[in-house]
C-alpha positions in Angstrom: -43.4 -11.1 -23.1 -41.6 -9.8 -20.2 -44.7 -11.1 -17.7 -43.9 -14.5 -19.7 -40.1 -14.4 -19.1 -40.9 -14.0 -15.4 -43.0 -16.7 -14.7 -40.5 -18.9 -17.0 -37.8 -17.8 -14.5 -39.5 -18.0 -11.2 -40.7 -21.5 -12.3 -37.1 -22.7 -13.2 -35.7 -21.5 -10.2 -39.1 -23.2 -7.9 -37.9 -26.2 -9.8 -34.3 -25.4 -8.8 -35.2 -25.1 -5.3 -37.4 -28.2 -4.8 -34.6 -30.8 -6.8 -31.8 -29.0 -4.5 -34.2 -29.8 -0.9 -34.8 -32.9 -2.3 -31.2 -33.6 -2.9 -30.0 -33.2 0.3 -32.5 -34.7 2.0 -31.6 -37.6 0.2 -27.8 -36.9 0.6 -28.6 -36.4 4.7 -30.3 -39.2 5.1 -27.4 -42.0 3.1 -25.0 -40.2 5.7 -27.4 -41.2 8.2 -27.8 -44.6 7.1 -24.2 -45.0 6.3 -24.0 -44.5 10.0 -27.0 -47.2 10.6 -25.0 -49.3 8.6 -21.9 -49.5 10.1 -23.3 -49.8 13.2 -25.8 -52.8 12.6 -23.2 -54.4 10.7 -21.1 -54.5 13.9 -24.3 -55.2 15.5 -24.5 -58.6 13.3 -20.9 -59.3 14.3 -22.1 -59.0 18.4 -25.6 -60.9 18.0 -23.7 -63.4 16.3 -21.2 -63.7 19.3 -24.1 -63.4 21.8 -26.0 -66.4 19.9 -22.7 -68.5 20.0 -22.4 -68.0 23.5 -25.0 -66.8 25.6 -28.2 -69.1 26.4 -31.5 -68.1 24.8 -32.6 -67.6 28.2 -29.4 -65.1 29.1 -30.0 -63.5 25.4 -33.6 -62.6 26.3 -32.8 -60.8 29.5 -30.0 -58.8 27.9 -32.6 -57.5 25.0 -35.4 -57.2 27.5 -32.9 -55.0 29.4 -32.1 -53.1 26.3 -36.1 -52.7 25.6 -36.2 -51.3 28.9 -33.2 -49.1 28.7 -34.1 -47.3 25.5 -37.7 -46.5 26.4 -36.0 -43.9 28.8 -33.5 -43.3 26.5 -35.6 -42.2 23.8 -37.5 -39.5 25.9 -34.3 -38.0 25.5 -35.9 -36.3 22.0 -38.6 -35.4 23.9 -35.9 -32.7 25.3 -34.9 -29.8 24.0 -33.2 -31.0 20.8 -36.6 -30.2 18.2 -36.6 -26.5 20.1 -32.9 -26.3 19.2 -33.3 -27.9 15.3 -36.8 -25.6 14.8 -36.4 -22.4 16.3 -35.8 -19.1 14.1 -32.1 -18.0 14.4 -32.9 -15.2 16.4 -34.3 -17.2 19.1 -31.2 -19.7 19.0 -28.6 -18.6 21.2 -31.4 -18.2 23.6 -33.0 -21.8 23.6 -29.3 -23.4 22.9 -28.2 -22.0 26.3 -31.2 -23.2 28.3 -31.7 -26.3 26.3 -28.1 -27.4 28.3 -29.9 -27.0 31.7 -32.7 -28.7 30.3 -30.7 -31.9 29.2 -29.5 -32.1 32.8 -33.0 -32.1 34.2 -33.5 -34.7 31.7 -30.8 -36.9 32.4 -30.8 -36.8 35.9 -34.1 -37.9 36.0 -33.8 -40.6 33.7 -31.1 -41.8 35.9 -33.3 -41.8 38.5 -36.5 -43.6 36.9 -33.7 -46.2 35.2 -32.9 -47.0 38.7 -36.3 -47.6 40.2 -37.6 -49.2 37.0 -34.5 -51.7 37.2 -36.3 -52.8 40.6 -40.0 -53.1 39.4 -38.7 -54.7 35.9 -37.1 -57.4 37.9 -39.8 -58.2 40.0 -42.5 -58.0 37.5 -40.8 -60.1 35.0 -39.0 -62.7 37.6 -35.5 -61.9 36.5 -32.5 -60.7 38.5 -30.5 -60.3 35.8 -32.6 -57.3 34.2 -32.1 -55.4 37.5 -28.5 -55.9 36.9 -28.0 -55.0 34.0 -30.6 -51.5 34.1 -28.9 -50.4 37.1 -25.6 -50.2 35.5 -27.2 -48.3 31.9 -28.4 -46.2 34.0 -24.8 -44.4 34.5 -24.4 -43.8 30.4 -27.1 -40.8 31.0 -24.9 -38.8 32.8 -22.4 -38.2 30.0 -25.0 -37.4 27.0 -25.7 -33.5 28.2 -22.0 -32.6 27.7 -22.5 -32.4 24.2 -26.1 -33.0 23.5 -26.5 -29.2 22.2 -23.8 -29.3 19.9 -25.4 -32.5 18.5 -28.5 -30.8 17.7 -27.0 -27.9 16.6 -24.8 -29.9 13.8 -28.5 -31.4 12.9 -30.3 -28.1 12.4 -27.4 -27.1 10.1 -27.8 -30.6 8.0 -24.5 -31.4 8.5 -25.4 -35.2 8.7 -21.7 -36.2 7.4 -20.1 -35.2 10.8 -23.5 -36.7 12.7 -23.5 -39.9 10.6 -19.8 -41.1 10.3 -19.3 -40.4 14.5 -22.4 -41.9 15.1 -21.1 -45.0 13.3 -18.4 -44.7 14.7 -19.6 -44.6 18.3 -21.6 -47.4 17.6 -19.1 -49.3 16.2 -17.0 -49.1 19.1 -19.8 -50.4 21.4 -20.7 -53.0 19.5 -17.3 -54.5 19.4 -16.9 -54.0 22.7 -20.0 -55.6 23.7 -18.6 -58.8 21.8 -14.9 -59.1 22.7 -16.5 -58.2 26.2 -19.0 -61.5 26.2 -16.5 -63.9 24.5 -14.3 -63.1 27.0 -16.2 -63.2 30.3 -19.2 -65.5 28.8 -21.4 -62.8 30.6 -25.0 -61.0 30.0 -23.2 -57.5 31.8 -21.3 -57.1 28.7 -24.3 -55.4 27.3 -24.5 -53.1 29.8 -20.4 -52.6 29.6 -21.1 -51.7 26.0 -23.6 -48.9 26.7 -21.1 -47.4 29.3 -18.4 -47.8 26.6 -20.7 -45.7 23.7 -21.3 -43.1 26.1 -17.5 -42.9 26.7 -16.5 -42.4 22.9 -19.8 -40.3 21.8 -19.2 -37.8 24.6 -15.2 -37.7 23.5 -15.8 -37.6 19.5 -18.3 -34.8 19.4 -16.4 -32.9 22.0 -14.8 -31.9 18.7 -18.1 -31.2 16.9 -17.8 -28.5 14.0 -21.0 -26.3 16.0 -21.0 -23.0 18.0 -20.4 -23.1 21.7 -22.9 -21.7 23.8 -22.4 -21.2 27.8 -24.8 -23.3 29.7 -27.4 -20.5 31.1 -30.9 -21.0 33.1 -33.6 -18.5 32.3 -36.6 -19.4 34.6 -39.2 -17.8 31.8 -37.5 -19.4 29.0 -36.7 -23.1 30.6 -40.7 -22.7 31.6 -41.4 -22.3 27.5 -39.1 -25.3 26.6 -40.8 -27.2 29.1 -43.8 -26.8 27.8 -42.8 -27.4 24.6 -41.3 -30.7 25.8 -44.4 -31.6 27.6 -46.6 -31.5 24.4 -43.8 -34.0 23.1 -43.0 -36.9 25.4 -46.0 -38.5 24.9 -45.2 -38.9 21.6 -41.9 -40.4 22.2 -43.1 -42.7 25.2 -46.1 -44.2 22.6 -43.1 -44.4 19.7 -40.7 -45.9 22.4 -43.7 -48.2 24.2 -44.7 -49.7 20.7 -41.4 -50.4 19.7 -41.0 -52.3 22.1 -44.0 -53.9 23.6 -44.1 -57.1 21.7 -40.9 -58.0 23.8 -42.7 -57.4 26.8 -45.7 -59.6 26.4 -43.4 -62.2 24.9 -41.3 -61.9 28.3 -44.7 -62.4 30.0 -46.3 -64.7 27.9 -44.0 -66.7 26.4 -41.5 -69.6 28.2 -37.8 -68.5 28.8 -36.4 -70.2 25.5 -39.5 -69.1 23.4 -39.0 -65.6 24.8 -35.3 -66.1 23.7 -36.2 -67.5 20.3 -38.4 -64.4 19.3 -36.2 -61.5 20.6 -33.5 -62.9 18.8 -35.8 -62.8 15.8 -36.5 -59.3 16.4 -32.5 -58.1 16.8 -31.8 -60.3 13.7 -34.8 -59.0 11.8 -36.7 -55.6 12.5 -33.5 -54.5 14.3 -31.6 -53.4 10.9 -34.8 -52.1 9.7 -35.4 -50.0 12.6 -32.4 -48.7 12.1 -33.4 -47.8 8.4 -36.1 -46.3 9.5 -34.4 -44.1 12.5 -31.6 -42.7 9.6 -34.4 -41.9 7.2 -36.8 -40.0 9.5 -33.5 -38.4 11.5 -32.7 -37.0 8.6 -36.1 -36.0 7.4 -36.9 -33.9 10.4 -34.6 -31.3 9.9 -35.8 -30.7 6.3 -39.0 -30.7 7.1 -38.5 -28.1 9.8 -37.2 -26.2 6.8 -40.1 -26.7 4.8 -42.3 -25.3 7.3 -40.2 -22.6 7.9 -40.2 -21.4 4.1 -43.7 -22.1 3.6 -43.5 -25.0 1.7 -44.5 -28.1 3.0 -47.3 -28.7 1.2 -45.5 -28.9 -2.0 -43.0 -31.4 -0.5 -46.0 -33.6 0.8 -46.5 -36.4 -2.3 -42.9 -36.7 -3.2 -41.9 -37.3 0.9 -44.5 -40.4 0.8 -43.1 -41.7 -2.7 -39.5 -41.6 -1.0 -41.4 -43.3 2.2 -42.4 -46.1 -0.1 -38.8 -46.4 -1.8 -37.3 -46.9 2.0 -40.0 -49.6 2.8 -39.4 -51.6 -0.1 -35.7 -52.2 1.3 -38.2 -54.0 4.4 -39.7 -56.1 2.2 -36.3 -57.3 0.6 -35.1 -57.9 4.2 -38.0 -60.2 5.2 -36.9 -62.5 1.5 -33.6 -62.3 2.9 -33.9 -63.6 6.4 -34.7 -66.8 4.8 -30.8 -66.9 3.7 -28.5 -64.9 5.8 -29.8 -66.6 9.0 -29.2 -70.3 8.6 -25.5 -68.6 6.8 -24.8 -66.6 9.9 -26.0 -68.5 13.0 -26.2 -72.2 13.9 -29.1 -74.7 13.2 -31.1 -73.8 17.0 -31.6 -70.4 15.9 -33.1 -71.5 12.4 -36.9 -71.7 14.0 -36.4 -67.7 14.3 -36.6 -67.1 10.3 -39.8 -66.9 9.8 -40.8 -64.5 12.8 -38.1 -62.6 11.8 -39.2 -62.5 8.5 -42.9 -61.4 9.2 -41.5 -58.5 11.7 -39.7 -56.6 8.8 -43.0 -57.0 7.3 -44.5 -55.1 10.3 -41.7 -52.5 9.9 -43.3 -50.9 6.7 -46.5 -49.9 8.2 -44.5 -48.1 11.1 -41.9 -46.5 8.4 -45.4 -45.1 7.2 -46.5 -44.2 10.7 -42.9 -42.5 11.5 -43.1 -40.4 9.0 -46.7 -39.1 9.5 -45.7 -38.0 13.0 -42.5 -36.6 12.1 -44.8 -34.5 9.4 -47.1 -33.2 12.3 -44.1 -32.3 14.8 -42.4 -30.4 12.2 -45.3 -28.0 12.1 -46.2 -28.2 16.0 -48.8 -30.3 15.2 -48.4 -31.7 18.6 -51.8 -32.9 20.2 -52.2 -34.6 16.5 -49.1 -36.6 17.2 -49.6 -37.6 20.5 -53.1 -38.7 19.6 -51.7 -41.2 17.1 -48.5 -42.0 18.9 -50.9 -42.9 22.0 -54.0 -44.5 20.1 -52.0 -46.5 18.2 -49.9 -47.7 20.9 -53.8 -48.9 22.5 -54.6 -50.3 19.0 -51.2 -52.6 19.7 -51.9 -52.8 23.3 -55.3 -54.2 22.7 -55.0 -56.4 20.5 -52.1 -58.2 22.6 -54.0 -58.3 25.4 -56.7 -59.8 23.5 -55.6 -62.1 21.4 -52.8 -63.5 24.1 -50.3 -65.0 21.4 -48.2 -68.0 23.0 -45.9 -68.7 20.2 -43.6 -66.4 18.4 -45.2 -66.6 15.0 -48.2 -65.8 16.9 -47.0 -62.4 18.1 -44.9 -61.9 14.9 -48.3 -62.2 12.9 -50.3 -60.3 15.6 -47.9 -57.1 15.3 -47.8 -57.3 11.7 -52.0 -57.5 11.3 -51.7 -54.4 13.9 -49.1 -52.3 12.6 -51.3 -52.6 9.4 -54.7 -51.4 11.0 -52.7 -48.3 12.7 -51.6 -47.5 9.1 -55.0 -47.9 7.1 -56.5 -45.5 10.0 -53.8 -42.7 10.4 -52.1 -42.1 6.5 -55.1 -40.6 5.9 -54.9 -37.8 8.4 -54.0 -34.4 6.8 -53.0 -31.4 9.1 -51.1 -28.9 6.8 -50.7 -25.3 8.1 -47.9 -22.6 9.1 -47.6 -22.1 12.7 -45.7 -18.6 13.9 -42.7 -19.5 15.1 -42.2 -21.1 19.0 -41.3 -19.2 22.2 -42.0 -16.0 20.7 -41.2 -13.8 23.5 -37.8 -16.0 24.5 
């Protein structure tokens, strides 16, 4: 009777445990995408100022800037931040004072690379204005290391309120910048006035961040560990970054300047808010999943993580119905041929939710070679098939990216890799 009174207890409070994980990874992630929110909704509010006022030819070299800019930008992740988010608390105070240094390396050479890829971007692609507008992004790097540890810190302690609301916030203030900027100068550098503006405000509202201060500190054995950690990562994050934005490239190579126009205004109407769905959903995943790893769980958390996967991509599909309505409401009769493209890309954006999640799964248990190898072979699946099929219309490449976003999913869901590694930088 008493063995039976055990179990009952040790099952209730199992139960107990998964609904309260479950819970807040739910609660986590609407904080995230409460900041999505407010930020894309501003967003609307500048791409419909941009469309009102820019050329198609002027908007496609401000989002093929932005492509450009965010591939270096998201090798930021690549950093220290997972170290930070998934180290035991014994090794924190440790990796959070080296992860500083680390974030400088980073950003400095980003600044760097921004700089000389602004050059080769503008020659490769034939535009001037790309150059431009990289060279002055590049300067929003340098204010991101301030506070990038307390940023990681408030995400390994969940507390997505304070991450989501000045997140949106930040965004928010770019986004209105960007289009009070451009209605009143009629200029494509407004984007890249925006950028300098978010950097601005993000590095002023988490100065006040609710996280432990650590002093900056450079150990030579430890940096080497976080390196190498790092290493294992940024091919990850280039193949994530590279994919999300190839199709822009090989329409700014393939396409004519007002085609080019047509489908990345498609894309920032469309697959933009659901890529931003998608980045609040797996942001806030990460962290928990780290947990689950760390308690021994994670297999248990497995089925109900891809059920809540499919939840999230049904909000895709109902974007791609609704393209069909809120674009002609929102933006004048020349940006009408966009629907459809747009339409089909959030179609593409369920099979890469899927993806996302399946990497973010591996990484949370150092899976990292596992990751990399579907971060990089998908990104040749995509490459590939550009290259051969050669689309020269944008429902051409909006139909090739969906047909491959769906073959990368049919060959990497399957993939299991569920063990416990010992904990990273042992000897830190």
């Amino acid at each position: 009777m008493k063995v039976n009174i055990l179990n009952n207890k040790l099952l209730e409070n199992l139960a107990a445990s998964y609904q309260q994980h479950f819970a807040r990874l739910i609660k986590n992630a609407l904080w995230l995408l409460s900041s999505e929110v407010l930020g894309k909704g501003s967003r609307l509010l500048t791409i419909i100022v941009l469309a009102a006022i820019l050329t198609p030819s002027q908007y496609g070299s401000g989002m093929l800037a932005l492509a450009c800019h965010d591939i270096l930008r998201l090798l930021l992740r690549s950093g220290a931040g997972n170290q930070v988010i998934n180290c035991s608390e014994e090794q924190l105070p440790v990796i959070a004072k080296n992860a500083m240094s680390l974030q400088w390396l980073m950003c400095i050479l980003l600044i760097i690379l921004q700089l000389l890829l602004a050059q080769v971007a503008s020659l490769y692609f034939a535009n001037p204005d790309v150059a431009q507008l990289l060279t002055v992004m590049a300067v929003s790097y340098a204010l991101f290391p301030l506070v990038s540890v307390r940023v990681f810190l408030l995400q390994r302690n969940n507390n997505m309120a304070f991450v989501g609301l000045c997140s949106g916030l930040c965004l928010l203030i770019e986004n209105l910048s960007i289009a009070a900027l451009v209605f009143i100068s009629e200029d494509v550098m407004a984007i890249a006035y925006g950028k300098i503006i978010f950097s601005i405000a993000w590095l002023i509202i988490f100065s006040f961040a609710p996280s432990k201060d650590f002093a900056i500190g450079f150990d030579w054995e430890v940096i080497k560990k976080l390196l190498s950690s790092s290493s294992k990562m940024i091919f990850a994050e280039s193949g994530k970054a590279l994919q999300q934005h190839l199709d822009l490239f090989f329409a700014a190579k393939l396409l004519s300047p007002e085609s080019f126009g047509l489908y990345s205004f498609a894309k920032s109407a469309g697959i933009g808010l659901s890529q931003s769905l998608n980045s609040a959903f797996n942001n806030a995943l990460y962290p928990q999943l780290c947990k689950f790893n760390r308690d021994g769980h994670f297999e248990h958390r497995v089925r109900n993580i891809y059920w809540l996967t499919l939840l999230v991509s049904s909000a895709f599909v109902a974007q791609a119905g609704a393209a069909f309505f809120y674009i002609p409401l929102l933006f004048a009769d020349s940006w009408t041929a966009a629907i459809p493209v747009s339409s089909i890309l959030c179609l593409s954006a369920c099979a890469t939710l899927f993806v996302d999640v399946k990497c973010n799964m591996l990484r949370a248990q150092r899976c990292y070679s596992c990751e990399n190898f579907i971060r990089l072979f998908t990104l040749a699946i995509c490459m590939t098939g550009l290259l051969i099929y050669q689309p020269e219309s944008p429902i051409a490449l909006a139909s090739a990216m969906l047909i491959l976003a769906g073959i990368s999913l049919a060959i990497f869901l399957p993939i299991n890799r569920f063990h416990h590694n010992k904990p990273a930088l042992k000897n830190a």
